[in-house]
C-alpha positions as CSV (number, residue, x, y, z in Angstrom):
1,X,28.3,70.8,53.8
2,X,31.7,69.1,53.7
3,X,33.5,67.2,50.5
4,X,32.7,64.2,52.3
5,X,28.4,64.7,52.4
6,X,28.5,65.8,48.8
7,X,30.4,62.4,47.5
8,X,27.9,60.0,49.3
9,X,24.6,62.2,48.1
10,X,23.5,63.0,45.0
11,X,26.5,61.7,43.0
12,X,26.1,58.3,44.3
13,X,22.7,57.9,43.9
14,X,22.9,58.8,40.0
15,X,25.4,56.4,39.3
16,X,23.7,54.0,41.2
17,X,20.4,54.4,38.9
18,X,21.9,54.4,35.8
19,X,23.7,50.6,36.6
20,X,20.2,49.5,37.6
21,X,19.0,50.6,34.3
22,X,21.6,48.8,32.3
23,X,20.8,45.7,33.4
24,X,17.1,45.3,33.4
25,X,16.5,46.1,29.6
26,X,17.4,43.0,28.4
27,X,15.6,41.0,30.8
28,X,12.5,42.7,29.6
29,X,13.2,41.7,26.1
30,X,13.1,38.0,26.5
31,X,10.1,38.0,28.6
32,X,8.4,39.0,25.8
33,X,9.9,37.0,23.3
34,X,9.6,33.9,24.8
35,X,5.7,33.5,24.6
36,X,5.5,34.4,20.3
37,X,8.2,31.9,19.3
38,X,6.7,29.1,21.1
39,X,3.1,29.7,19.6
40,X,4.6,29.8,16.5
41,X,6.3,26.0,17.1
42,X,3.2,24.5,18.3
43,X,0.6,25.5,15.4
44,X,-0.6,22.4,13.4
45,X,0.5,22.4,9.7
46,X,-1.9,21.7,6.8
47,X,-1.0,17.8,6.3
48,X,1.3,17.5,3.0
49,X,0.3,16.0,-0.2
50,X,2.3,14.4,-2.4
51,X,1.4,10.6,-0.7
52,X,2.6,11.8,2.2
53,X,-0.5,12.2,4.1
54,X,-2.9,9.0,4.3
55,X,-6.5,7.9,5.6
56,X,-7.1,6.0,8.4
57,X,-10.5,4.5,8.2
58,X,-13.5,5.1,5.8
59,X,-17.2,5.4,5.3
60,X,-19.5,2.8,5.2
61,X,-22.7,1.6,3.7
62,X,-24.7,-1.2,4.9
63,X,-28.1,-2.9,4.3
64,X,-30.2,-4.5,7.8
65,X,-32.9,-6.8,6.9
66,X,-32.3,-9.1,10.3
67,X,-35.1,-7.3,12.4
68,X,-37.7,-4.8,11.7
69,X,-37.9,-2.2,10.4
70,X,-35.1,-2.9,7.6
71,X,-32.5,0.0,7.3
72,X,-29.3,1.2,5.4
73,X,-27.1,1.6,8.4
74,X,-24.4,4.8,7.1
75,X,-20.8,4.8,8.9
76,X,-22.3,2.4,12.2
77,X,-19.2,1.4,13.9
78,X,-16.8,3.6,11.6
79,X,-13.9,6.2,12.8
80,X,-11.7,8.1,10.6
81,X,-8.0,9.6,11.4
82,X,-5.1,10.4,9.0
83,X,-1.2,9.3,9.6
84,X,2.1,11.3,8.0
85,X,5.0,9.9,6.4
86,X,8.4,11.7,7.1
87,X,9.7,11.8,3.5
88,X,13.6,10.8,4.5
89,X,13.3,8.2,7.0
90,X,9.5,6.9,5.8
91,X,8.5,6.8,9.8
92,X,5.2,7.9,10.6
93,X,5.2,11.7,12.0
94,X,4.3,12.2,15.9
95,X,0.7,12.8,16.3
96,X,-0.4,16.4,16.6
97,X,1.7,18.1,14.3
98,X,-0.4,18.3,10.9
99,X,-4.3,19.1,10.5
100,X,-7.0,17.7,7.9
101,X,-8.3,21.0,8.1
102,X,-12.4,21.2,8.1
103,X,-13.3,17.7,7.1
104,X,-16.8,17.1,5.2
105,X,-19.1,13.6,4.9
106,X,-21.7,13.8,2.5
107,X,-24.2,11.3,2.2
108,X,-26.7,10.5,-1.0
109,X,-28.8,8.5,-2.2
110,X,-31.1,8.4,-5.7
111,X,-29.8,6.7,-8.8
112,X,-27.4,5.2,-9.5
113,X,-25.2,1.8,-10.1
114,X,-27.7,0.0,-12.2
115,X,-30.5,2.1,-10.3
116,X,-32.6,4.1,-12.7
117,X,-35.8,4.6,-10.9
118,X,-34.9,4.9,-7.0
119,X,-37.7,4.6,-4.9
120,X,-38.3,7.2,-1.6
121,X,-36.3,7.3,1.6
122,X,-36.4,9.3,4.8
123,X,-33.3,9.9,6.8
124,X,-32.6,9.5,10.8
125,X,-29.9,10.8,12.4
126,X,-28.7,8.2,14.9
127,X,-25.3,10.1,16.5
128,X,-23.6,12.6,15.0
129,X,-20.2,11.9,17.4
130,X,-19.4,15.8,16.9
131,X,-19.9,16.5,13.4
132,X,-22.4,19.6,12.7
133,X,-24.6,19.0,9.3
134,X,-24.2,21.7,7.3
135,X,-28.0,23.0,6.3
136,X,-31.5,22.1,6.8
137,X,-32.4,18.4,7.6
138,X,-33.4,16.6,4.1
139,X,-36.8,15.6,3.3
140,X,-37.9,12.1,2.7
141,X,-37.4,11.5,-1.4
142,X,-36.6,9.1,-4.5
143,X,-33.2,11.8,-4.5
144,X,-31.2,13.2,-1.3
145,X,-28.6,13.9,-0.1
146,X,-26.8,15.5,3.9
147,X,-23.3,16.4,4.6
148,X,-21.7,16.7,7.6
149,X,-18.5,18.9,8.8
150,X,-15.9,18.2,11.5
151,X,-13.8,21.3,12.6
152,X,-10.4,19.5,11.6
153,X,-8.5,16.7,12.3
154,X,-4.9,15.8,13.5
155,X,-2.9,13.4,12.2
156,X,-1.8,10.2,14.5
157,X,-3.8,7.6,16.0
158,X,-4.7,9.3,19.5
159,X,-6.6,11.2,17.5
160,X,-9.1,9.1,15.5
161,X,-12.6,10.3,15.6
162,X,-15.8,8.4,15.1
163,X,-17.9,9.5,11.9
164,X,-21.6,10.6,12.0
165,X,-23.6,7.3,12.3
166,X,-27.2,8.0,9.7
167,X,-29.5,5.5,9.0
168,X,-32.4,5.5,5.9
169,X,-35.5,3.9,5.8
170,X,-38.1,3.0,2.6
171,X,-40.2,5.6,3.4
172,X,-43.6,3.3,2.4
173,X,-41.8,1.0,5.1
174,X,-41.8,-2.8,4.9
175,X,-38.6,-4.3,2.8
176,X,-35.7,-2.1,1.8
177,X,-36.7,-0.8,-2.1
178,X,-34.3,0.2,-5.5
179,X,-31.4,3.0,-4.4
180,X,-28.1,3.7,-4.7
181,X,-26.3,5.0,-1.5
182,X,-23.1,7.3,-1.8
183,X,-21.0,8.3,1.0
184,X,-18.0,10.7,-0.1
185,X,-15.0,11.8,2.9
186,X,-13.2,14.8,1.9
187,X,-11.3,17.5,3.5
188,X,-9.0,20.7,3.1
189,X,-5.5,19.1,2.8
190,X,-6.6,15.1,2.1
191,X,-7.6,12.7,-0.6
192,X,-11.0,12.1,-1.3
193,X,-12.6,8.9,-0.4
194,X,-16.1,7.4,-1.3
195,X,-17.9,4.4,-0.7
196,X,-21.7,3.3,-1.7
197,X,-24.1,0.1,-2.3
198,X,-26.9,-0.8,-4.9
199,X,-30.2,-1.5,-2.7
200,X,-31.4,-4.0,-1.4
């Protein structure tokens, strides 16, 4: 074999592997870095306290004595969202970025507000727009009570969600009789709101 053969074989081809080498480890490395820094970015953050995070929308309690059979009507009509300040420039934050975490709507009724002997109600479940109750349904009573749990909110207004509408009925039937009703909103990383109404 001449000079010649032995220059263009072997020792060509192993310099030729080892460039080849060289430059595909880095281009490995950001392939897979890419991917975990942009899950990190796009996680939802617990919404901030301090005033910063604020309600948008409540519960609501409301007698019907128009048509039969008369009713307390519970969050008809009612949606509920949260909105973020940006502390330095007082703007509200863009939607998406914070959660509520698990939000909760309990529901009571008994005594209460000048109530002292509360008569029975039963409870209906008219739409629960998404929100799971949390243990057995209640039983008709002078005292009860239901809560309900949505798996977490985000702040801004494209994401409002409609509460769990429930509606109670004097379980003897006829005209609405003595009870207080109490509807409390509450959640991981937000203020606590509650609403109620002496009835009838």
């Amino acid at each position: 074999m001449s000079t010649i053969d032995k220059e263009n074989g072997a020792g060509m081809n192993r310099r030729t592997v080892i460039k080849a080498a060289a430059w595909s480890a880095p281009v490995i490395a950001v392939a897979v870095a890419t991917p975990l820094a942009a899950a990190s970015i796009n996680t939802p953050q617990p919404a901030p306290a301090g005033g910063l995070s604020e309600w948008q929308g409540s519960t609501s309690v409301g007698t019907w004595t128009v048509t039969q059979p008369n009713r307390v009507q519970i969050n008809t009509g009612q949606s509920v969202g949260f909105n973020v300040l940006n502390p330095d420039t007082g703007d509200i934050e863009p939607a998406g970025l914070y959660s509520s975490g698990a939000v909760t709507v309990t529901v009571q009724w008994g005594a209460g507000n000048g109530v002292t002997t509360p008569t029975s109600y039963r409870l209906e479940e008219r739409t629960l727009n998404g929100w799971v109750r949390v243990g057995a349904f209640p039983e008709a009573g002078t005292t009860g009570s239901v809560q309900y749990v949505y798996t977490g909110i985000l702040n801004g207004a494209s994401n409002i969600v409609s509460l769990p509408v429930v509606w109670l009925y004097p379980t003897a039937g006829g005209v609405l009789t003595p009870s207080y009703v109490n509807t409390t909103l509450s959640s991981e990383y937000l203020s606590e709101k509650t609403s109620g109404a002496k009835v009838p």
